[in-house]
C-alpha positions in Angstrom: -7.1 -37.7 -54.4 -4.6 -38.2 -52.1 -2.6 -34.8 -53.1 -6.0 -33.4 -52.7 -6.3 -34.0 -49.5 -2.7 -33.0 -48.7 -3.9 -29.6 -49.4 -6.9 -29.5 -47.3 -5.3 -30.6 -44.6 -2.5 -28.2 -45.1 -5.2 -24.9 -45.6 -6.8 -26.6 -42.9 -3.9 -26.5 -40.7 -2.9 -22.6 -41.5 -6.1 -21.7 -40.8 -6.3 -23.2 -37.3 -2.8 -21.8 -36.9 -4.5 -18.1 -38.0 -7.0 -18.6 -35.5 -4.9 -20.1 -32.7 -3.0 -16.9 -33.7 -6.5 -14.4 -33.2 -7.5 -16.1 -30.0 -3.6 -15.3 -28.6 -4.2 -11.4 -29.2 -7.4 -11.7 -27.8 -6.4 -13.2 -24.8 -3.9 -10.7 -24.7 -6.4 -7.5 -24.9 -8.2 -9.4 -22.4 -5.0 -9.5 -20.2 -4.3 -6.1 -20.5 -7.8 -4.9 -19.8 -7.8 -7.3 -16.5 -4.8 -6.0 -15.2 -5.8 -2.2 -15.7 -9.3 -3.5 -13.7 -6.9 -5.0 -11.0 -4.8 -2.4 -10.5 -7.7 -0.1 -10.5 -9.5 -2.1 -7.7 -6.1 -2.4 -5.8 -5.5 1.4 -5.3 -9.3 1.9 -4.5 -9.3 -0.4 -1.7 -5.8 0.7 -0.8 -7.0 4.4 -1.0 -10.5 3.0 0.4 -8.7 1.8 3.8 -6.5 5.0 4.3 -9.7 6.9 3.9 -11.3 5.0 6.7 -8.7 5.4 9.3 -8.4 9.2 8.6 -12.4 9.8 8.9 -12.3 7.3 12.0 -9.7 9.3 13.5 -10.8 13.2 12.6 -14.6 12.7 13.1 -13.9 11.3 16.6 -12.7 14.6 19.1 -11.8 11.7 21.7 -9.9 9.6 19.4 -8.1 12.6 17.6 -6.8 14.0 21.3 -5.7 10.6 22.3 -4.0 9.9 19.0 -2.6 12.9 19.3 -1.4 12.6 23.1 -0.1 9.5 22.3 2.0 10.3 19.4 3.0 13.5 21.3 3.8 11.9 24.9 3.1 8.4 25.2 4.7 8.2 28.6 1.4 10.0 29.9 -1.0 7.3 29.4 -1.8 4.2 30.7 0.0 1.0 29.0 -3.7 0.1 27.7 -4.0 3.5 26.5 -0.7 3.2 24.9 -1.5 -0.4 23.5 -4.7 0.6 22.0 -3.0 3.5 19.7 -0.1 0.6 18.8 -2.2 -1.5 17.4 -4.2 1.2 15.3 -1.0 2.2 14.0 -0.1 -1.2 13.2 -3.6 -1.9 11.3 -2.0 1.5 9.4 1.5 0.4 8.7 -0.1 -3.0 7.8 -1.7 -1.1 4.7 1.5 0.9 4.0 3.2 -2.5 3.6 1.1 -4.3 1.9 0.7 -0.9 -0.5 4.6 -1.3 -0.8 4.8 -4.7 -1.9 2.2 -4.5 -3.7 3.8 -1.3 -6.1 7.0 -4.1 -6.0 5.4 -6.8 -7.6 3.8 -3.9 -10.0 -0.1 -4.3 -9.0 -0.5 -0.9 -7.7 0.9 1.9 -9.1 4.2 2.7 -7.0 3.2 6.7 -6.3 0.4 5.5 -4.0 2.7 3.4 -1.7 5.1 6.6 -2.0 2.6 9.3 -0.9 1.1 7.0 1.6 4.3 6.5 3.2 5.0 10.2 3.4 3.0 9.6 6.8 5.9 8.1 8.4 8.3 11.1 7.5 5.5 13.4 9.2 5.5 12.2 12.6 9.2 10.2 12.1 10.5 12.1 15.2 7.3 11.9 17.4 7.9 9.5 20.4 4.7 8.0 20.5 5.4 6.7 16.1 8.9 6.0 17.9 7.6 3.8 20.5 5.8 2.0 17.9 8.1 1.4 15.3 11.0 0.2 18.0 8.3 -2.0 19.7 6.9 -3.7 16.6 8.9 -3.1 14.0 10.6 -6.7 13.9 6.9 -7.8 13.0 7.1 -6.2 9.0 9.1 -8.2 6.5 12.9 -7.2 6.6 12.8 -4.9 3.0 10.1 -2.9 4.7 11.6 -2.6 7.4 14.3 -1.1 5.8 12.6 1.0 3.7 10.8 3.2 6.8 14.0 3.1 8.8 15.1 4.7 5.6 12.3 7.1 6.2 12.9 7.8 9.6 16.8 8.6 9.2 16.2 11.0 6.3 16.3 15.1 7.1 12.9 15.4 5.0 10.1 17.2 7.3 7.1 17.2 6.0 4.7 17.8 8.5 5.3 21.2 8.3 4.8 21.6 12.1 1.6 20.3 12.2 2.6 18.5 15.2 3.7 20.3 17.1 1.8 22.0 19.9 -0.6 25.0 19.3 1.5 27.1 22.2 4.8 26.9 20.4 
């Protein structure tokens, strides 16, 4: 009896070792399917946000003209004018960071932070993004930092003159 229930015990054990084993590589399936939906729902709000700020700014004739003005020749507003258009830009390069670290820590897919950053190198020499970046710049954490300074010292141009003005 005794050797008897030796073996029962010992089926009994590989079996819950089988099924310890099944639940494992379902958990794992379950993993993998959670991060696809995280990383999915990352880049959609990611996307989502960038989405926003372009509408906002190209459905508004007001707020495209200031923008504009302001990335163009800040000097020729008011400070308040001027601070308004910072902080909108800093709500935007808020997003590009956040994007960035979050393609770092591999959440969202690192081409979106790379396109979205593209922005920078297309006004990069326009004093109004200038003003900006030198005025808040020590604000972003220092690998970001580095990374659009990076930007900004590169010879890429890809705004394709775009901003310049329509008389030139």
């Amino acid at each position: 009896m005794k050797i008897k229930l030796k073996k029962i015990a010992l089926i009994v054990e590989i079996l819950g070792g089988i099924a310890i084993l099944i639940s494992l590589i379902f958990v794992g399936i379950q993993l993998k399917d959670n991060t696809k939906a995280t990383r999915s729902s990352t880049a959609t709000a990611t996307i989502g946000t960038m989405t926003d700020w372009y509408v906002t700014m190209g459905t508004n004739a007001e707020t495209s003209a200031s923008f504009w003005r302001f990335l163009s020749d800040p000097d020729s507003m008011t400070k308040d004018q001027q601070l308004q258009h910072i902080y909108n830009l800093h709500g935007l390069l808020l997003t590009f960071q956040n994007s960035y670290y979050l393609a770092l820590e591999g959440t969202l897919d690192e081409r979106i932070p790379e396109s979205l950053n593209q922005v920078i190198a297309g006004v990069k020499d326009q004093p109004g993004f200038l003003l900006y970046w030198n005025a808040r710049k020590s604000i972003f954490f220092k690998e970001y930092r580095d990374y659009v300074d990076e930007i900004l010292n590169s010879t890429e141009n890809i705004s394709k003159g775009i901003y310049k003005e329509n008389s030139e």
